[in-house]
C-alpha positions in Angstrom: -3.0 83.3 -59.6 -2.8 82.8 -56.6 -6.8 82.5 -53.8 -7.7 80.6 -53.1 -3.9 83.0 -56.1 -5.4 79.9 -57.7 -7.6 83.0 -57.1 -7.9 80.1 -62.3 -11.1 77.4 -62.3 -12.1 77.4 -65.8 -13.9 74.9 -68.5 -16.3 73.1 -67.4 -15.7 73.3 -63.5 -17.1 77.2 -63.7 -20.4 77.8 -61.9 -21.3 81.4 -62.8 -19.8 84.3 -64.8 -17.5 87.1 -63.2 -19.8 90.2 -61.6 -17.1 92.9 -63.7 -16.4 95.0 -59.8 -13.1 95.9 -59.6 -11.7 95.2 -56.5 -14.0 91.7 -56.8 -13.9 90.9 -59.9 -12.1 88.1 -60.1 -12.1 85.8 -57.4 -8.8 85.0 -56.7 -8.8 82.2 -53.7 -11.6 80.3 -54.6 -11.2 76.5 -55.3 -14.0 75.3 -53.7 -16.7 73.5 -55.5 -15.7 71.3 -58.1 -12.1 72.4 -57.1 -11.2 74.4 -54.5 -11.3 77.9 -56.6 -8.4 80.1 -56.3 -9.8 83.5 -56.2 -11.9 83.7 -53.1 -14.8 86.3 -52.5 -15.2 89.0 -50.0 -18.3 89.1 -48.0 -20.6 91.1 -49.9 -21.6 93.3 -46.5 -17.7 94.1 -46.4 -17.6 95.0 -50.3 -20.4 97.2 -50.1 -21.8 95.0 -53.4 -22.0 91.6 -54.0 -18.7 89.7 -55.4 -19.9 86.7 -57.7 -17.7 83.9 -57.5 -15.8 83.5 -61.3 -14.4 80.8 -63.9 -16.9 80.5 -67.1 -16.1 77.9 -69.2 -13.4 78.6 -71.8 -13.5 75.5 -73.7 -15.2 75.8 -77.2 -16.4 79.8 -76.1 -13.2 81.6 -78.0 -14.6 83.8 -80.7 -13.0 85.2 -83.8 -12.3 88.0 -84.8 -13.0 87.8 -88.4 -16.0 86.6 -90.3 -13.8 83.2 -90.8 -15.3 79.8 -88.6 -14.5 79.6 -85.8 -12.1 77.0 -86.2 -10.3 77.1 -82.9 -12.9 76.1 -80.8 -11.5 73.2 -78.4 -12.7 69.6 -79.4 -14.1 67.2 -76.9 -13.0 64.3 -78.6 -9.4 63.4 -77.9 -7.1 63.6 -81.5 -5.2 60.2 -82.6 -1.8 61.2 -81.0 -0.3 61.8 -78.1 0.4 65.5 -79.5 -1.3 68.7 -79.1 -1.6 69.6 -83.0 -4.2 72.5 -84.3 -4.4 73.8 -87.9 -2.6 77.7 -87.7 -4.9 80.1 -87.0 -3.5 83.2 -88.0 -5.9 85.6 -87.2 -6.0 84.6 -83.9 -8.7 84.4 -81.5 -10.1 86.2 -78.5 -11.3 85.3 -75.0 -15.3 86.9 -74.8 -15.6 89.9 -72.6 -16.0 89.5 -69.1 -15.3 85.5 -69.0 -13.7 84.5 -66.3 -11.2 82.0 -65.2 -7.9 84.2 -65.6 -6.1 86.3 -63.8 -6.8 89.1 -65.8 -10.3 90.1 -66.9 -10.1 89.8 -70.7 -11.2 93.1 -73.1 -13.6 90.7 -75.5 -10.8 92.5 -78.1 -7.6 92.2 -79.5 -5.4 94.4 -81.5 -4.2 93.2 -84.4 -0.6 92.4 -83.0 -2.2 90.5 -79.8 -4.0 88.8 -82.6 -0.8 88.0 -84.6 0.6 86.6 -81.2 -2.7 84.4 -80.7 -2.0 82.7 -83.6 1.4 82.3 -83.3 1.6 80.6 -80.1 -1.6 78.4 -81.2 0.8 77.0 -84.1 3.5 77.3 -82.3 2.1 74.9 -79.2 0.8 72.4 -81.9 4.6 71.4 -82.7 5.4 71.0 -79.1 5.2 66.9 -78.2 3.4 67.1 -75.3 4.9 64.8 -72.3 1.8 62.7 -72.0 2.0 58.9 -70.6 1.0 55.9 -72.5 -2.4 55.5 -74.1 -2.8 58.8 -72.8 -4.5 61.5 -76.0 -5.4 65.0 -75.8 -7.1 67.4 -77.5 -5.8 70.6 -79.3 -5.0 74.3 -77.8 -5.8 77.4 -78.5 -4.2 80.6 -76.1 -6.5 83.0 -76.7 -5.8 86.8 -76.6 -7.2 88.1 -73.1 -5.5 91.2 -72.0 -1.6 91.6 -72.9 -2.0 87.6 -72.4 -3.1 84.8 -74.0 -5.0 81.3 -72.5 -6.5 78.7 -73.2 -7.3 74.9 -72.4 -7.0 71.3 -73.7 -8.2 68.0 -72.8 -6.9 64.5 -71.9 -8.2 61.4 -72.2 -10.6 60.9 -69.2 -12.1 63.8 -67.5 -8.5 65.5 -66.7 -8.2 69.3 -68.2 -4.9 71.5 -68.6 -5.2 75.2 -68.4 -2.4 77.4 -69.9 -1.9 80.5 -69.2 1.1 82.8 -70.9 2.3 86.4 -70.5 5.1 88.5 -70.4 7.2 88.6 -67.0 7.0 92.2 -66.7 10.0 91.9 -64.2 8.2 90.2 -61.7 9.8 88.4 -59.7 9.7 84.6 -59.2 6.7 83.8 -57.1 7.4 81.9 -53.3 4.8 79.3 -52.1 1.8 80.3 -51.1 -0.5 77.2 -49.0 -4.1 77.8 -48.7 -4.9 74.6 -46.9 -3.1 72.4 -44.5 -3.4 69.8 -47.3 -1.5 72.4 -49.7 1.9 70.8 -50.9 4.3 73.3 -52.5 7.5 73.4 -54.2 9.9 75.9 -55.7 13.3 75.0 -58.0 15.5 76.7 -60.3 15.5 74.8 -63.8 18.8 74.2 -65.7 18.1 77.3 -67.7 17.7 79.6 -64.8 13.7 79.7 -64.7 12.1 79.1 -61.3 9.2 76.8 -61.1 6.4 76.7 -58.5 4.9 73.2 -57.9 1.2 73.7 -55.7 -0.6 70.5 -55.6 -4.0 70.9 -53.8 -5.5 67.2 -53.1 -8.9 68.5 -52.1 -12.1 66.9 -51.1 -14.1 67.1 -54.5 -10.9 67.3 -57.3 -6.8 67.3 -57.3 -5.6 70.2 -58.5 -1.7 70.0 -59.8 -0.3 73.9 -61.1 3.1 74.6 -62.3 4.2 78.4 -62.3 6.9 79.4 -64.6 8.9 82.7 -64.0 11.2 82.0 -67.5 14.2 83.0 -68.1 13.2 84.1 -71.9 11.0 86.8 -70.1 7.8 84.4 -70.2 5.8 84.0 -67.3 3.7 80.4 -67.3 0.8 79.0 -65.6 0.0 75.2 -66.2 -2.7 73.8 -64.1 -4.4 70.3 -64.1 -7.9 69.7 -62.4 -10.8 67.8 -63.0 -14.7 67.6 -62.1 -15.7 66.4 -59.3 -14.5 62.9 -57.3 -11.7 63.5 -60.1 -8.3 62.5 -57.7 -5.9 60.8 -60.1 -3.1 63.0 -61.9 -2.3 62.7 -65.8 0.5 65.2 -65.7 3.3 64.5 -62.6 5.5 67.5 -61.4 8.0 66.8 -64.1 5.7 66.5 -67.2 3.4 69.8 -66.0 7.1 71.4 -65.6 7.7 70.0 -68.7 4.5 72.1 -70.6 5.1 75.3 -68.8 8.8 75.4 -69.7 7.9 74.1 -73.9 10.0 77.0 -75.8 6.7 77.4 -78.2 5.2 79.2 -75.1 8.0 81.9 -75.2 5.6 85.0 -75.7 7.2 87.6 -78.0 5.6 91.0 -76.3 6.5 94.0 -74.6 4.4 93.9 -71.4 3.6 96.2 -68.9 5.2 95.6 -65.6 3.9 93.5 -62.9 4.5 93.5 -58.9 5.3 90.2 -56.8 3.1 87.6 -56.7 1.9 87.4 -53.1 3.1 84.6 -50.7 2.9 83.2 -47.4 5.8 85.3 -46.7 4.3 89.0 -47.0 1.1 87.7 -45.4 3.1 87.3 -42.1 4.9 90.6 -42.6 1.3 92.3 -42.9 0.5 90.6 -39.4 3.0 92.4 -37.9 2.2 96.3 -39.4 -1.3 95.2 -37.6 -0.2 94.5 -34.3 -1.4 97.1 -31.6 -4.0 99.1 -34.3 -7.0 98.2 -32.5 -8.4 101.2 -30.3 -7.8 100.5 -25.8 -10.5 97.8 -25.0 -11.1 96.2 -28.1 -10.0 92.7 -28.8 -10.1 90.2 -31.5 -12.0 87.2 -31.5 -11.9 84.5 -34.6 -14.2 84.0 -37.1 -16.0 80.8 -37.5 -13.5 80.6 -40.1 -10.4 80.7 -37.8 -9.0 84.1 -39.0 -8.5 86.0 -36.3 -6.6 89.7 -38.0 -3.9 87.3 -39.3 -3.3 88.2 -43.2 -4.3 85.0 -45.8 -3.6 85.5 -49.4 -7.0 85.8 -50.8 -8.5 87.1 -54.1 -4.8 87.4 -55.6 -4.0 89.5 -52.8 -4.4 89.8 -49.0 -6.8 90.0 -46.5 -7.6 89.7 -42.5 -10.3 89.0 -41.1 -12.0 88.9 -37.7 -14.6 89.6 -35.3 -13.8 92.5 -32.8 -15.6 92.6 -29.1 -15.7 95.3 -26.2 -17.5 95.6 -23.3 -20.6 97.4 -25.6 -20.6 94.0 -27.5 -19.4 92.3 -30.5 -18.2 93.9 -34.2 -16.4 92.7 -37.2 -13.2 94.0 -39.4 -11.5 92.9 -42.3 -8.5 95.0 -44.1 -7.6 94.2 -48.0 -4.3 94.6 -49.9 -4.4 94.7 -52.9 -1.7 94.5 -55.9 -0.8 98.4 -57.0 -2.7 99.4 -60.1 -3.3 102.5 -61.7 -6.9 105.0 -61.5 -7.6 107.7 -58.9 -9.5 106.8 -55.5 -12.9 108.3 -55.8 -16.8 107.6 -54.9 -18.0 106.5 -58.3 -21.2 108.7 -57.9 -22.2 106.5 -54.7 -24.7 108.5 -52.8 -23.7 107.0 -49.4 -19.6 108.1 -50.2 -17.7 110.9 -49.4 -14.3 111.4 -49.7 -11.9 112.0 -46.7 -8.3 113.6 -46.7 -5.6 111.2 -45.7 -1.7 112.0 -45.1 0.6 113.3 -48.3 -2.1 115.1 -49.5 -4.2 111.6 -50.5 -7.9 110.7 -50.6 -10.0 107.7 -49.5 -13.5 106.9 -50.6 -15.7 106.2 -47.4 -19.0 104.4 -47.3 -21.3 104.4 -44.9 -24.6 101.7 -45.4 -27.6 101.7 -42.9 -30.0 98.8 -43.2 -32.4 97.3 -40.6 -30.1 98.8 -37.7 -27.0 97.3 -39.6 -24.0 100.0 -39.9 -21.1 99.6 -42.1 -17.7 101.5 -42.5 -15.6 101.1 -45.7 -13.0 103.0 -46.6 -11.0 102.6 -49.7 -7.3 104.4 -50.0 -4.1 104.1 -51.7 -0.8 103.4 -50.6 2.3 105.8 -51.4 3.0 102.8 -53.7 -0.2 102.9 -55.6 -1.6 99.2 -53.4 -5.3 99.4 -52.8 -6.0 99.4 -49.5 -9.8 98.5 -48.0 -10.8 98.5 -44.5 -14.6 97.5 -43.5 -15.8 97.1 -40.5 -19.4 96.8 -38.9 -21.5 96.7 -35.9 -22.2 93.0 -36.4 -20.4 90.2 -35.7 -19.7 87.1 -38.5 -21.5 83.9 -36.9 -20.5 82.0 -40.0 -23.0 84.0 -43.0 -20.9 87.2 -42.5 -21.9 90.1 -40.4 -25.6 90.6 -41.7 -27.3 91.2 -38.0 -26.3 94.3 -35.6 -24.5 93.0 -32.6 -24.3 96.1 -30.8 -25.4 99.6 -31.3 -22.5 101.2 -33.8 -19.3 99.8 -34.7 -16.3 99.1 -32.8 -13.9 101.4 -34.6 -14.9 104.8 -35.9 -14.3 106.6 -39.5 -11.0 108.4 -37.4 -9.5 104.4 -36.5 -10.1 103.6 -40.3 -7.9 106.3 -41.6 -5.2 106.2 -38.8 -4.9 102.2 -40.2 -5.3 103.1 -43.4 -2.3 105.8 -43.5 0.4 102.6 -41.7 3.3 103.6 -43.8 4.3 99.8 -44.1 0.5 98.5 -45.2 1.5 98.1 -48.6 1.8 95.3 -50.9 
């Protein structure tokens, strides 16, 4: 998942546990610290809250179920072979509420047949003879249940750690590349099965990151990444043997799951630029960020986003617009004082907030598309000098409640 896709840091390289907001909650481009963190947060001032930055450590946290041990915590010290072996765990086990570090947030429960799946792809994943190089060890998996998906992570010898990450396709389709930095390398081939893998390698500053993505032809979807704390550079797993993992038949997940939309890409992101050109109001242009993003979509948080600063002859503003993947769930206020809710086109309803602090004035409206994608526009009457726009810049913002429903009704701004 991808951004920063991969919005997936988890183990020991998390910082802070996931804030539980909806639209924020897990941050989906982030690999920055330790890695560069694949979700990435929104500016609090633009969320109207504040988005915490996700990936808890999952390693030795899975609880049971049952009032058995919990025997399926992951073992820091490496086991005697070169493959992943656990004792079965039938009852299964279940990723603790809230945790992040996945793509989806996980219940804290399982039902007994998420359970039963648990521990059969825990057993399962222990016969599989893991593709590891000489002298190379690692220590056990578990794929805890999470949400209609299971996860879970093991470790090599060194300070190299493999996430996996398993669900049901859902009929989505395979994923296209998606490059978050310059530095991003990315792949895509069709296996001699029919699967379609997705190589990203990140080389970042603090860590490499390595992540195969596996849309399977036995309905499976697969997420194998390799990362590593800090000044950690050297690969254990090369393209083929991460391939190798995420394609291992024990991963075949025998579930019904719901469906699930496109992953985004670099692709879409570029078509969104376009449904954006020539929605700014006479007079008001766009200037970039001290990020570089000038309105130009980036694949962010697992979905999209653009960002930028707006100016007129009154002065300086900022505006970003989200898309987000469709989900279920009405638009409403929540109860927030400062909301109201505004009528949009085809009889639809967006939730508009308007904040007021120390002269700073923010818009944000949240909508749905005719094809149930969340759409967020925010905009303020501050500029973002590089800490977001937390100063007023001129005396209201550049584009009124009327220019965020008129962008928010584009009949192609949709995932």
């Amino acid at each position: 998942m991808s951004d920063e896709v991969r919005d997936m840091i988890r183990s020991a390289l998390a910082d802070e546990p996931a804030s539980g907001l909806e639209f924020e909650r897990v941050v989906r481009d982030g690999r920055k610290r330790r890695a560069r963190r694949r979700f990435g947060a929104l500016s609090a001032a633009a969320a109207t809250g504040v988005v915490a930055v996700v990936a808890v450590a999952v390693s030795g946290a899975f609880t049971s179920t049952t009032s058995a041990p919990v025997a399926g915590a992951l073992s820091t010290t490496p086991t005697t072979s070169a493959t992943s072996s656990t004792a079965p765990a039938p009852e299964g086990c279940v990723v603790p509420q809230m945790a992040g570090g996945f793509p989806d947030l996980p219940r804290g429960s399982a039902t007994p047949e998420e359970l039963a799946e648990s521990g059969r792809l825990t057993e399962a994943f222990g016969r599989f003879a893991l593709p590891l190089p000489a002298g190379v060890e690692a220590t056990p998996l578990r794929l805890c249940a999470i949400d209609g998906s299971w996860g879970g992570d093991f470790r090599l010898t060194g300070d190299r750690t493999v996430i996996v990450y398993v669900r049901p396709l859902g009929g989505q389709p395979p994923g296209e590349c998606v490059r978050f930095t310059p530095q991003t390398q990315c792949s895509v081939r069709v296996l001699p099965d029919g699967s379609t893998a997705r190589l990203t390698v990140d080389p970042g500053a603090e860590t490499t990151l390595a992540t195969a993505d596996v849309w399977r032809s036995d309905g499976t979807y697969v997420s194998v990444m390799e990362t590593g704390g800090t000044g950690s550079k050297n690969r254990v797993l090369d393209d083929d043997r991460l391939t190798a993992v995420a394609a291992a038949p024990q991963l075949r997940v025998l579930w019904a799951g719901r469906p699930v939309p496109a992953a985004p890409s670099d692709r879409r992101a570029a078509e969104l630029d376009r449904v954006l050109a020539g929605v700014l109001p006479a007079g008001v242009e766009v200037e970039p960020t001290p990020a570089g993003e000038a309105l130009d979509f980036r694949v962010r948080q697992g979905g999209y986003r653009a960002v930028a600063n707006l100016a007129d002859a009154a002065g300086r503003g900022w505006l970003m617009v989200t898309v987000d993947e469709p989900n279920g769930g009405e638009v409403d206020c929540g109860g927030r004082p400062e909301c109201r809710l505004v009528e949009l086109s085809n009889g639809r309803k967006g939730a508009l907030d308007t904040l007021t602090s120390g002269g700073l004035t923010r818009l944000s409206l949240q909508a749905k598309a005719a094809d149930g994608s969340r759409i967020g526009i925010h905009t303020a009457n501050g500029a973002d000098d590089g800490t977001g726009p937390d100063r007023p810049t001129r005396s209201s913002p550049l584009l009124t409640e009327a220019d965020l429903i008129r962008i928010a009704e584009l009949p192609d701004l949709h995932w």
